[in-house]
PyMOL Python script that loads the backbone (N, CA, C, O; Angstrom):
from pymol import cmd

cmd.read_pdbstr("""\
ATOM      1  N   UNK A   1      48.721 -99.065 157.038  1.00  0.00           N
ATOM      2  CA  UNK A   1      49.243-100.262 156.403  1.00  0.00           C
ATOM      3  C   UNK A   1      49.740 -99.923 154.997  1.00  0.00           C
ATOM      4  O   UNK A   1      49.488 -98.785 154.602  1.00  0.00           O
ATOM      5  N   UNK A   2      50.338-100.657 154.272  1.00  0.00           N
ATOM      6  CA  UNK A   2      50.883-100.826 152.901  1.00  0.00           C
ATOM      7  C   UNK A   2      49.500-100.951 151.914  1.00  0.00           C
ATOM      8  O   UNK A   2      48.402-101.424 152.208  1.00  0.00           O
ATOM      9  N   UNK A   3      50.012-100.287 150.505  1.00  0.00           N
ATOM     10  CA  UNK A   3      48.886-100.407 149.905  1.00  0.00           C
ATOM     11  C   UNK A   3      48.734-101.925 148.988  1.00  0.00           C
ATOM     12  O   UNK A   3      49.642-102.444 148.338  1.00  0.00           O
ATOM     13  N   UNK A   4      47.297-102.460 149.151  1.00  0.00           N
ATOM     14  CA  UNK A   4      46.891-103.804 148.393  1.00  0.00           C
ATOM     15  C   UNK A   4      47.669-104.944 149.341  1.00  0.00           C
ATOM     16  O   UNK A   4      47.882-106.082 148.922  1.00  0.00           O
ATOM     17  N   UNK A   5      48.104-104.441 150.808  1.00  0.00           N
ATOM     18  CA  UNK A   5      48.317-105.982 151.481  1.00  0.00           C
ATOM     19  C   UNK A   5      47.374-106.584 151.685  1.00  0.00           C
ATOM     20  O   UNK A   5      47.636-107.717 152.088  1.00  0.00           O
ATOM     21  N   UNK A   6      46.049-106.306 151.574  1.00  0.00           N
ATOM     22  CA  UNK A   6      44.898-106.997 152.102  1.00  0.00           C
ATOM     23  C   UNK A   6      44.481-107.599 150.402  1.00  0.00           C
ATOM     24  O   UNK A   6      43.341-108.010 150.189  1.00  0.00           O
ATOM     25  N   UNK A   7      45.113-107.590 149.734  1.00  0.00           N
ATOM     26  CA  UNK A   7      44.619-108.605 148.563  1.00  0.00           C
ATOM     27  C   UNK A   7      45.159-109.943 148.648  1.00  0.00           C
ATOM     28  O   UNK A   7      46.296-109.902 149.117  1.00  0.00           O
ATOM     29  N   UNK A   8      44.802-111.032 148.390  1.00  0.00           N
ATOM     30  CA  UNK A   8      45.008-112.436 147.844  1.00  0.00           C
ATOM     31  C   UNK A   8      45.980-112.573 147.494  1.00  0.00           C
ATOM     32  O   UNK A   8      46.358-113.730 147.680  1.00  0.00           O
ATOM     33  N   UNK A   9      46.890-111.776 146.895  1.00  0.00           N
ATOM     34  CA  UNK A   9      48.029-112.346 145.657  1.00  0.00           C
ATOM     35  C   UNK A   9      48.993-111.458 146.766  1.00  0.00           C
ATOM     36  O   UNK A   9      50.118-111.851 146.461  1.00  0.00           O
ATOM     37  N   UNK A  10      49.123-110.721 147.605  1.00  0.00           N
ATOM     38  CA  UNK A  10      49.898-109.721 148.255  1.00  0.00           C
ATOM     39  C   UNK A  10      51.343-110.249 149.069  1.00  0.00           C
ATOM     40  O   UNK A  10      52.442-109.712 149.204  1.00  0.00           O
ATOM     41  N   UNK A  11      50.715-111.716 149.589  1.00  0.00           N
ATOM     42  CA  UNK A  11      51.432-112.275 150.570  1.00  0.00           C
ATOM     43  C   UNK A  11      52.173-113.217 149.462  1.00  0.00           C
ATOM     44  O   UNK A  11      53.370-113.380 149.698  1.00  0.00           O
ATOM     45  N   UNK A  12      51.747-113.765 148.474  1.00  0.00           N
ATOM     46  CA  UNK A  12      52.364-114.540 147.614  1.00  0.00           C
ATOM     47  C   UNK A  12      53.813-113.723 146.700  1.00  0.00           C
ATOM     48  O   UNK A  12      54.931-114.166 146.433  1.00  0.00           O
ATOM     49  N   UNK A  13      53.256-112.571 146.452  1.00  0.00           N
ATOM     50  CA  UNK A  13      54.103-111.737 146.069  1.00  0.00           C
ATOM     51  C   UNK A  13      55.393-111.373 146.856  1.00  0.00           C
ATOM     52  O   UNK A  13      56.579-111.484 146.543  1.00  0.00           O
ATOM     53  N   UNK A  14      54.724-110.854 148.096  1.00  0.00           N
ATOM     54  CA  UNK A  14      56.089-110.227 148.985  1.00  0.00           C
ATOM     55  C   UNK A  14      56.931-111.802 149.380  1.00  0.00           C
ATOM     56  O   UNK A  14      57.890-111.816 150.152  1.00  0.00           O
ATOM     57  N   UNK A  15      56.417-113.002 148.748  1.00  0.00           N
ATOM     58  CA  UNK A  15      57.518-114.089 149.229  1.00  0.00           C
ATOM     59  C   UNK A  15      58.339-113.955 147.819  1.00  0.00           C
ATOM     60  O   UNK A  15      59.542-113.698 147.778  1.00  0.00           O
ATOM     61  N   UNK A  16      57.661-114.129 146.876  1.00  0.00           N
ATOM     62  CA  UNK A  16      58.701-114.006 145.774  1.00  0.00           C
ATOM     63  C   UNK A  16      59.457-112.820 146.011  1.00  0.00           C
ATOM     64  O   UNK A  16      60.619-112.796 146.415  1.00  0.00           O
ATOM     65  N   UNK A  17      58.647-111.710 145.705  1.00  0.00           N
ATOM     66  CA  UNK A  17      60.235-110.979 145.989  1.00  0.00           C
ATOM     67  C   UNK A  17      61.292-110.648 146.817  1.00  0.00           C
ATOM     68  O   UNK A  17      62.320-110.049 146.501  1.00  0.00           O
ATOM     69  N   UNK A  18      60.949-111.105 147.962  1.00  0.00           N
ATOM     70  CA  UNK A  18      61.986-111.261 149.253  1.00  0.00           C
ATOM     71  C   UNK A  18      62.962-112.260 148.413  1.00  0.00           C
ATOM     72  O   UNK A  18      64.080-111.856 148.094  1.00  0.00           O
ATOM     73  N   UNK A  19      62.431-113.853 147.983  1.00  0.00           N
ATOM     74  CA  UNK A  19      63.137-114.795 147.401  1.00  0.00           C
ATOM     75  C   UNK A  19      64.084-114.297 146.359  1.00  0.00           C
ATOM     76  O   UNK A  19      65.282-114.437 146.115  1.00  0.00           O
ATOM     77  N   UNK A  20      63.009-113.622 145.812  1.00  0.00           N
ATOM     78  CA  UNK A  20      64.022-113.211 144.119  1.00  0.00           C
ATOM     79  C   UNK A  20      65.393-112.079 144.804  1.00  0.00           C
ATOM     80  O   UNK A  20      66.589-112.251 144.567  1.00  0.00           O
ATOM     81  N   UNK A  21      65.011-111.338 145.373  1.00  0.00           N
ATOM     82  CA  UNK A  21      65.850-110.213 146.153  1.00  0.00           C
ATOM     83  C   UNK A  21      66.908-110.682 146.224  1.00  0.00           C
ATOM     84  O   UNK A  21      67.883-110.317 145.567  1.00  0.00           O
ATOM     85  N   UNK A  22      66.859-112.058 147.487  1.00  0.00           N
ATOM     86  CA  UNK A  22      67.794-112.536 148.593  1.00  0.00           C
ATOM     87  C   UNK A  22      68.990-112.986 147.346  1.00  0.00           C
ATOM     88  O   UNK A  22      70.153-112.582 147.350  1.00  0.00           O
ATOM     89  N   UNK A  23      68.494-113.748 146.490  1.00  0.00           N
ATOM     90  CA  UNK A  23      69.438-114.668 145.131  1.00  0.00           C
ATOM     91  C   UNK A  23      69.908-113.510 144.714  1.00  0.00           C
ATOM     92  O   UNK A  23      70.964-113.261 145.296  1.00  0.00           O
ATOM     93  N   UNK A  24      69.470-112.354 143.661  1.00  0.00           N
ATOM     94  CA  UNK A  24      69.685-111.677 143.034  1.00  0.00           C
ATOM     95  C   UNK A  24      70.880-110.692 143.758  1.00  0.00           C
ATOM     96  O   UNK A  24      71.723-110.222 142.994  1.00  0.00           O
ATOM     97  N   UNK A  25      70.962-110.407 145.046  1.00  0.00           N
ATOM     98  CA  UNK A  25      72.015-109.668 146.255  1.00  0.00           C
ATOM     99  C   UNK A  25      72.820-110.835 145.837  1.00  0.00           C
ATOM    100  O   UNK A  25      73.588-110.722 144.882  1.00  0.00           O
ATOM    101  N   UNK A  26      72.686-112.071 146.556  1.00  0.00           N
ATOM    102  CA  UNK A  26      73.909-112.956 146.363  1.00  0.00           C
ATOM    103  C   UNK A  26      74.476-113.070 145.127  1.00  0.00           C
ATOM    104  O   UNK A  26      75.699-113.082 144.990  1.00  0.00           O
ATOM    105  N   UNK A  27      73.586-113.169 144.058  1.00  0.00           N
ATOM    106  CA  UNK A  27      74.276-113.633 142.816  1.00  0.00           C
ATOM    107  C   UNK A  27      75.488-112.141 142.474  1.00  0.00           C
ATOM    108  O   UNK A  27      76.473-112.162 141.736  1.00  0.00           O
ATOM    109  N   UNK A  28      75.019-111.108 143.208  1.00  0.00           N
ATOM    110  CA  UNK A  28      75.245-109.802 142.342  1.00  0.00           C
ATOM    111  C   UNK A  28      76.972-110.013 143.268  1.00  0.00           C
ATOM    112  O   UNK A  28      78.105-110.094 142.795  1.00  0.00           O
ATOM    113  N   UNK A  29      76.487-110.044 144.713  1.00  0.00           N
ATOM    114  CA  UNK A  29      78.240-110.161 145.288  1.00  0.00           C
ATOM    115  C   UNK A  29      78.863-111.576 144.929  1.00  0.00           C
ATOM    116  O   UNK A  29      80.064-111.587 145.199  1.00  0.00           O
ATOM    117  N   UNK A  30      78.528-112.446 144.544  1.00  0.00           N
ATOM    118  CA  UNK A  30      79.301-113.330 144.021  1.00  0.00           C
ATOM    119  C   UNK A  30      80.376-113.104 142.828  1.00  0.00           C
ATOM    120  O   UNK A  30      81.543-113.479 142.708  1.00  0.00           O
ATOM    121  N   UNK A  31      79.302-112.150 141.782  1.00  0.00           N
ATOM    122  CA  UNK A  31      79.369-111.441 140.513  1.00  0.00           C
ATOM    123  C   UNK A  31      80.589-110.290 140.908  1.00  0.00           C
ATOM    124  O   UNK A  31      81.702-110.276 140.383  1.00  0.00           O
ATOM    125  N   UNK A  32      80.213-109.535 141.734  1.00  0.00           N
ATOM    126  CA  UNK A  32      81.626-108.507 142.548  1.00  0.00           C
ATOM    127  C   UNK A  32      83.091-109.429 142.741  1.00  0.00           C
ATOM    128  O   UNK A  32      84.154-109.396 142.122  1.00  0.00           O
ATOM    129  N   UNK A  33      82.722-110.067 143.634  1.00  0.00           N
ATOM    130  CA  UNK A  33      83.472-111.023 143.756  1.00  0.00           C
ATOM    131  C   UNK A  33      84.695-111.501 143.346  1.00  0.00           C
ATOM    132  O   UNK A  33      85.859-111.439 143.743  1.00  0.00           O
ATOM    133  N   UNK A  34      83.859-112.183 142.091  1.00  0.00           N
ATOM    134  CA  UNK A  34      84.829-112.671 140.802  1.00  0.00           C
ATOM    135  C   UNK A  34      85.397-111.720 140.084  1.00  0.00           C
ATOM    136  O   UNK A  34      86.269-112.118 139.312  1.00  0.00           O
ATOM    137  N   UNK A  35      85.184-110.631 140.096  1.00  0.00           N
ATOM    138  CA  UNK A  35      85.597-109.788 139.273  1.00  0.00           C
ATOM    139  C   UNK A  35      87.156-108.980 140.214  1.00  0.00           C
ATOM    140  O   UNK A  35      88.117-108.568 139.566  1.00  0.00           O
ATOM    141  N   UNK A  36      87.109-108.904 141.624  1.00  0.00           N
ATOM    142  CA  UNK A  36      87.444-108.641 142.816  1.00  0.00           C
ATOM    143  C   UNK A  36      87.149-107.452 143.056  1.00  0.00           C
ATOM    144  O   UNK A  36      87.849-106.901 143.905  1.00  0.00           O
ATOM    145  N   UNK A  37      86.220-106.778 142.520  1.00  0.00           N
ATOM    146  CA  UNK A  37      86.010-105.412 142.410  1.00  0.00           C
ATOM    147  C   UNK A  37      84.625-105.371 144.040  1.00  0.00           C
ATOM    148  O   UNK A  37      83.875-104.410 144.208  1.00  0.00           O
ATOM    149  N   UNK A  38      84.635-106.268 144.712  1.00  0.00           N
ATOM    150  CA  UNK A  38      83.396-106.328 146.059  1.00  0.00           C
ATOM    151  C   UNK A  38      84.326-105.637 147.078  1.00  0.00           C
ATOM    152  O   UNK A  38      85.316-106.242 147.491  1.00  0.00           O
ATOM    153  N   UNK A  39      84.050-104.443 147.478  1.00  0.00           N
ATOM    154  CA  UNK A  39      84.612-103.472 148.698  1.00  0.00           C
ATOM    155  C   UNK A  39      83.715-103.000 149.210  1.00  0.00           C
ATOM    156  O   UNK A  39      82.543-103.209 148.898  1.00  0.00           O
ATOM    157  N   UNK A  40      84.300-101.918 150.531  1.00  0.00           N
ATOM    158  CA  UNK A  40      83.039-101.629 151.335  1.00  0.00           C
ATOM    159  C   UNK A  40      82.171-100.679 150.951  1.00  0.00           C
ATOM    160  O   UNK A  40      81.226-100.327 151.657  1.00  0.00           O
ATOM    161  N   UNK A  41      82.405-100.240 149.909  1.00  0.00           N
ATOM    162  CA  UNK A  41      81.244 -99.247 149.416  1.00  0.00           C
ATOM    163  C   UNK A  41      80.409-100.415 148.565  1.00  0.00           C
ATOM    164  O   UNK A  41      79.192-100.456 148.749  1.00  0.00           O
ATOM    165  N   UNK A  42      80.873-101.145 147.856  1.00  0.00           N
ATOM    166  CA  UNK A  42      79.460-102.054 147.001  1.00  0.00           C
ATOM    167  C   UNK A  42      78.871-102.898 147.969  1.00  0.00           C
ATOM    168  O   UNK A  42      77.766-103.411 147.792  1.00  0.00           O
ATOM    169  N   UNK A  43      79.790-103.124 149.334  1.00  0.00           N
ATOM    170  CA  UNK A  43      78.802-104.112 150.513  1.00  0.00           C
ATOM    171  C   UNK A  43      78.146-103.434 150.874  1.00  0.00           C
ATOM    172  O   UNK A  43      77.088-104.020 151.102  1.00  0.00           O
ATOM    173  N   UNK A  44      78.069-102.147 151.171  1.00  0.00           N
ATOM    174  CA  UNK A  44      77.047-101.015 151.913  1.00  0.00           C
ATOM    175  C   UNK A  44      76.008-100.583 150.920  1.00  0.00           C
ATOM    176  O   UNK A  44      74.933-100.423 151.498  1.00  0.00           O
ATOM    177  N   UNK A  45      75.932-100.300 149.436  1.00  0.00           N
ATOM    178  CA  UNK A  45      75.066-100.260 148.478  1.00  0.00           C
ATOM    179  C   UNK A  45      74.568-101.625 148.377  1.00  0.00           C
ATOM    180  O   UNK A  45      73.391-101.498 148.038  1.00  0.00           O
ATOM    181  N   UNK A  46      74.944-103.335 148.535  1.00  0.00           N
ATOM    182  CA  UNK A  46      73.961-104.325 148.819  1.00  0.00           C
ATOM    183  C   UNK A  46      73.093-104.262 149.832  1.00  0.00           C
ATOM    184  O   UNK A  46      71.935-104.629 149.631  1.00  0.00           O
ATOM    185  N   UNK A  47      73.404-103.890 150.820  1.00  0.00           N
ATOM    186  CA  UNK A  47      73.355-103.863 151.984  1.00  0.00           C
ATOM    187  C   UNK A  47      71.684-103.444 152.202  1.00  0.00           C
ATOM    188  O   UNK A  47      70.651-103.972 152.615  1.00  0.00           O
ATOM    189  N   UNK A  48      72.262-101.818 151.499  1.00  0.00           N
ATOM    190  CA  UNK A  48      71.200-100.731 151.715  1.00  0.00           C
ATOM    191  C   UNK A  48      70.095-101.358 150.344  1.00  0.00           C
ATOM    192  O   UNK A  48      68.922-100.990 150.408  1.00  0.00           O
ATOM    193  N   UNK A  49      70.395-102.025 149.488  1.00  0.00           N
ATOM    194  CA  UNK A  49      68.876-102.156 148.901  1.00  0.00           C
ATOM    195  C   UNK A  49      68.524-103.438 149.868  1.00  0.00           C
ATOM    196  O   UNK A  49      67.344-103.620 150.165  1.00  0.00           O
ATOM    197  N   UNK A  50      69.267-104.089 150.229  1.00  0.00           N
ATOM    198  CA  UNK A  50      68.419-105.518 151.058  1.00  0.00           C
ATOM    199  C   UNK A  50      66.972-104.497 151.745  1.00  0.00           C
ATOM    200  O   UNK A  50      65.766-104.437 151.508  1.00  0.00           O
ATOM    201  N   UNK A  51      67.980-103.772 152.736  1.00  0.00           N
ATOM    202  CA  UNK A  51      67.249-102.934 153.326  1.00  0.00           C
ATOM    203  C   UNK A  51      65.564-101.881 152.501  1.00  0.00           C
ATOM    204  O   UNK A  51      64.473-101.439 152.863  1.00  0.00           O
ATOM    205  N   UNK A  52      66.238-101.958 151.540  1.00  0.00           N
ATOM    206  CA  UNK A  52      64.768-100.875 150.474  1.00  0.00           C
ATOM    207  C   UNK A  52      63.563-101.771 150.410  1.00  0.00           C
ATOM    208  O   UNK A  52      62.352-101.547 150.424  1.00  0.00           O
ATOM    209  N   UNK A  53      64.503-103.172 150.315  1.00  0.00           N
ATOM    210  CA  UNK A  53      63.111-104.300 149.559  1.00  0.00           C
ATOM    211  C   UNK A  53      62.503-104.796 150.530  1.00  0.00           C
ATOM    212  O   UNK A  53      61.394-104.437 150.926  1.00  0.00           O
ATOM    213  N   UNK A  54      63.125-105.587 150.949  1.00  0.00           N
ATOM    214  CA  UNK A  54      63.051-106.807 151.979  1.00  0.00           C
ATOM    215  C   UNK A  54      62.200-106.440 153.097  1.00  0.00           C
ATOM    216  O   UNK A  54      61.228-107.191 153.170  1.00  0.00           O
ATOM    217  N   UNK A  55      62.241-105.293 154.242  1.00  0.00           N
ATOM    218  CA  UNK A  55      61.390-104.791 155.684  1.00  0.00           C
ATOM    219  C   UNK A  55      59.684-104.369 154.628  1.00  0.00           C
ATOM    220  O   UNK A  55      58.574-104.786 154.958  1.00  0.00           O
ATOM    221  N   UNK A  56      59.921-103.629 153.604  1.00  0.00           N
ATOM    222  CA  UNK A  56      58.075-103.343 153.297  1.00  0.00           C
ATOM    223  C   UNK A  56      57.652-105.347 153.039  1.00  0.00           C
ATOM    224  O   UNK A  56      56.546-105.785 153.353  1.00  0.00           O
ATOM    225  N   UNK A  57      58.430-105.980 152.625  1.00  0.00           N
ATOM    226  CA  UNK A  57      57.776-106.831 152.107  1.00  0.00           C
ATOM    227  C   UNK A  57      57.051-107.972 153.234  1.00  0.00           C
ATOM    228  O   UNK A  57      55.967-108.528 153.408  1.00  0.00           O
ATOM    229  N   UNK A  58      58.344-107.913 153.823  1.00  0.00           N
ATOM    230  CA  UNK A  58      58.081-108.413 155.585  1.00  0.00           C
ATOM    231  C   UNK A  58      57.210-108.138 156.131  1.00  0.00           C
ATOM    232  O   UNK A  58      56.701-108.979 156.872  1.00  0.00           O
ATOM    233  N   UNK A  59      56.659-106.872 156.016  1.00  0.00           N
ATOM    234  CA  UNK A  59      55.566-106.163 156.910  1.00  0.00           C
ATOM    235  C   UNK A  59      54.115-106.579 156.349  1.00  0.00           C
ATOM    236  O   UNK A  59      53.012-106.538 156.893  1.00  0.00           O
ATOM    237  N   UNK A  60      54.520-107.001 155.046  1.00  0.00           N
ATOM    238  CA  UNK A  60      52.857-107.552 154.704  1.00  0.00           C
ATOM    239  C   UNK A  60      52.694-109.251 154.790  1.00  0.00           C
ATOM    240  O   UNK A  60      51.630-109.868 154.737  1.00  0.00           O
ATOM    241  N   UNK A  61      53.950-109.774 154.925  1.00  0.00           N
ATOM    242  CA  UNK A  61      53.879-111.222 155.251  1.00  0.00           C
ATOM    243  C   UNK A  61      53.331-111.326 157.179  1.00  0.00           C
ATOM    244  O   UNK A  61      52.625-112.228 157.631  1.00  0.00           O
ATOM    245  N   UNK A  62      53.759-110.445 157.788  1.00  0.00           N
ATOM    246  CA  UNK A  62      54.043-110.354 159.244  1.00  0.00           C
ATOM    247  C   UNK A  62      53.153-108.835 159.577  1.00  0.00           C
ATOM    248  O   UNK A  62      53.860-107.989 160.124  1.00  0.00           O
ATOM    249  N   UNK A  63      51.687-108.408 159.304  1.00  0.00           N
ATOM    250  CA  UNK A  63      51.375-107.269 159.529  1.00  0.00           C
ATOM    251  C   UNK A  63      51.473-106.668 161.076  1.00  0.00           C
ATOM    252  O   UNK A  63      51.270-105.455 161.128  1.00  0.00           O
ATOM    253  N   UNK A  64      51.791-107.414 162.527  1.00  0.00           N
ATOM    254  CA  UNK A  64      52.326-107.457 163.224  1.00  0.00           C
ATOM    255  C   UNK A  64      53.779-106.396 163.713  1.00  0.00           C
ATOM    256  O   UNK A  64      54.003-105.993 164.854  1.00  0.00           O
ATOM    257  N   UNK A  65      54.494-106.166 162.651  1.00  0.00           N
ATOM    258  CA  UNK A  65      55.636-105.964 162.602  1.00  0.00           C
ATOM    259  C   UNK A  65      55.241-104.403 162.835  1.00  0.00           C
ATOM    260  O   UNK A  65      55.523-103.903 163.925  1.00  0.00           O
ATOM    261  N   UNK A  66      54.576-103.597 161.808  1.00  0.00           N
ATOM    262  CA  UNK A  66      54.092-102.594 161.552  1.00  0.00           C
ATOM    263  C   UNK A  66      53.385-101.979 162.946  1.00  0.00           C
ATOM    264  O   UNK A  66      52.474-102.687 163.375  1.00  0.00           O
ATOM    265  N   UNK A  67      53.717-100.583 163.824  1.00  0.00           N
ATOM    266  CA  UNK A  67      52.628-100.113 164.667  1.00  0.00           C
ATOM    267  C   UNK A  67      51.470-100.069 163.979  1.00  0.00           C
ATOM    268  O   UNK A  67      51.392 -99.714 162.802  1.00  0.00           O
ATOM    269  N   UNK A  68      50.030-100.617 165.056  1.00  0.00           N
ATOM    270  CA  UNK A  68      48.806-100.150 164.866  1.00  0.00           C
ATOM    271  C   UNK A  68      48.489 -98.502 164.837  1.00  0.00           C
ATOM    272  O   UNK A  68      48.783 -97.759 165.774  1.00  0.00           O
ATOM    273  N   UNK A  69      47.887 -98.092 163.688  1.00  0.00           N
ATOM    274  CA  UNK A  69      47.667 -97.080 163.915  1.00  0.00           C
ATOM    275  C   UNK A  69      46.091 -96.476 164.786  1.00  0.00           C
ATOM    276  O   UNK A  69      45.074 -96.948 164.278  1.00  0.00           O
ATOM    277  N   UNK A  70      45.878 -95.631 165.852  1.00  0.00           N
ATOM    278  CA  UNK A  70      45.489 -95.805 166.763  1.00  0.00           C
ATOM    279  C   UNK A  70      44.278 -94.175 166.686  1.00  0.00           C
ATOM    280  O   UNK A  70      44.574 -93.269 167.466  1.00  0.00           O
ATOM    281  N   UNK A  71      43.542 -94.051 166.134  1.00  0.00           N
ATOM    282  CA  UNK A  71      42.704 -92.939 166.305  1.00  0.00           C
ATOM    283  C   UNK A  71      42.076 -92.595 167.526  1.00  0.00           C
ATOM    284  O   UNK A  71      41.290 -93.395 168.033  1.00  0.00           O
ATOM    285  N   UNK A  72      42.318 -91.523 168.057  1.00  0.00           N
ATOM    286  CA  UNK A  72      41.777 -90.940 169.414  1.00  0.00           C
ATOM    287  C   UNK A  72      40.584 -90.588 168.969  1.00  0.00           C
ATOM    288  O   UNK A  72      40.123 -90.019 167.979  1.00  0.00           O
ATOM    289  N   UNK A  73      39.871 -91.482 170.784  1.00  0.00           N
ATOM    290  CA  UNK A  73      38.429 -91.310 170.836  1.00  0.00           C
ATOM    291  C   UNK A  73      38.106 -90.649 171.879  1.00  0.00           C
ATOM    292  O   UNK A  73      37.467 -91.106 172.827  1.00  0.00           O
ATOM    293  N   UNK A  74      38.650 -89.199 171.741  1.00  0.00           N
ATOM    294  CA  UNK A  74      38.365 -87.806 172.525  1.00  0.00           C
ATOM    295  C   UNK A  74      37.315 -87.562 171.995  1.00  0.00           C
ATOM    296  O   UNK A  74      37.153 -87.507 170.776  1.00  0.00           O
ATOM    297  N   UNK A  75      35.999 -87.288 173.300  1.00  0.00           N
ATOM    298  CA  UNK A  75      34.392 -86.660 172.704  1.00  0.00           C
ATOM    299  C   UNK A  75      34.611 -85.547 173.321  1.00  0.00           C
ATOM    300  O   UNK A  75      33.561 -84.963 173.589  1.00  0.00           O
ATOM    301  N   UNK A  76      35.589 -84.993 173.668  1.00  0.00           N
ATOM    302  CA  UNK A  76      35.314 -83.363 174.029  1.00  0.00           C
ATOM    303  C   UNK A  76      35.391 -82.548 173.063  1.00  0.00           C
ATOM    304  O   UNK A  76      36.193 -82.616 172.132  1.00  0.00           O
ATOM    305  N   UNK A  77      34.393 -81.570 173.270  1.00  0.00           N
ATOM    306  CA  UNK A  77      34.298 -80.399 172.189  1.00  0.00           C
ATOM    307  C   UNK A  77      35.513 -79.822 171.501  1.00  0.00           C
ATOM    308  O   UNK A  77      36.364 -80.711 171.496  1.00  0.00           O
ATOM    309  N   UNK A  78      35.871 -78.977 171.049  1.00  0.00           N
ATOM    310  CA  UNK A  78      37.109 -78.459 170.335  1.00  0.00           C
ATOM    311  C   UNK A  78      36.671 -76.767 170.526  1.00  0.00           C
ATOM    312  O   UNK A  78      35.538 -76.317 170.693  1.00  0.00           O
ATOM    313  N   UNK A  79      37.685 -76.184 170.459  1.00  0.00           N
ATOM    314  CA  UNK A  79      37.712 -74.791 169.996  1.00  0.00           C
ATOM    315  C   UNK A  79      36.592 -74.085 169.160  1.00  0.00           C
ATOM    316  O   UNK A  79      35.924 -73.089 169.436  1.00  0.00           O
ATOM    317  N   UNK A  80      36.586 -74.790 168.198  1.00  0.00           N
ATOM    318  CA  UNK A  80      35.839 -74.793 166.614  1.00  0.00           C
ATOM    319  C   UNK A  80      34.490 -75.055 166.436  1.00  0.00           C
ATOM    320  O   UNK A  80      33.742 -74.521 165.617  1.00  0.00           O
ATOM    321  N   UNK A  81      34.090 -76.345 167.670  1.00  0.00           N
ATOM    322  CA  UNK A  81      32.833 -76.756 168.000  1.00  0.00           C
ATOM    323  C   UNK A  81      32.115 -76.168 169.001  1.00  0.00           C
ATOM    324  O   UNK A  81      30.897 -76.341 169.057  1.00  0.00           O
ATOM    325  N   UNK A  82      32.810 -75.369 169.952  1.00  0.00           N
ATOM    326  CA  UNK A  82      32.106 -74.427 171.095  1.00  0.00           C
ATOM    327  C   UNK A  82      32.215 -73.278 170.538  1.00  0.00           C
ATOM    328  O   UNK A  82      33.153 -72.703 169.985  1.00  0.00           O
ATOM    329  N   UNK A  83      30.998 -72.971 170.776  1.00  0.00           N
ATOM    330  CA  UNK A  83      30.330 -71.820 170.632  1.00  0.00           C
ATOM    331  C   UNK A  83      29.749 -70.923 171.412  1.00  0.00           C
ATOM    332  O   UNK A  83      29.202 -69.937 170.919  1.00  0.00           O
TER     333      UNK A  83
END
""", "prot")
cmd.dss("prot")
cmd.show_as("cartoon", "prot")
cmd.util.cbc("prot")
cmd.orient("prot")
């Protein structure tokens, strides 16, 4: 899992910053925009931080999302342990 999703404030957090994210992308291509300087290289650099922020933050709102990680409960001896 992610570190400190199991705290109190964790899930409150990853909503703000998904929230703050989502505005701050829009405001920024709006900001492109107006300027007319928004092409496909600054849509693919929005794009790709949506992508940086947004899936870790998801994963602690939705721990679901994330594979279980799954420790094998092999009791056979090993190499190392036979003697």
């Amino acid at each position: 899992m992610l570190p400190h999703d199991d705290k109190p404030w964790a899930k409150t957090l990853a909503r703000t910053v998904i929230c703050v994210t989502i505005v701050a992308l829009v405001c920024l291509s709006l900001f492109l925009e107006s300027r007319n300087m928004f092409h496909i290289p600054e849509m693919v650099g929005v794009f790709l931080l949506f992508l940086t922020i947004v899936p870790p933050n998801l994963a602690v709102l939705y721990p679901w999302i994330l594979p279980t990680h799954h420790e094998s409960n092999n009791n056979r001896p090993t190499k190392s342990t036979v003697r």
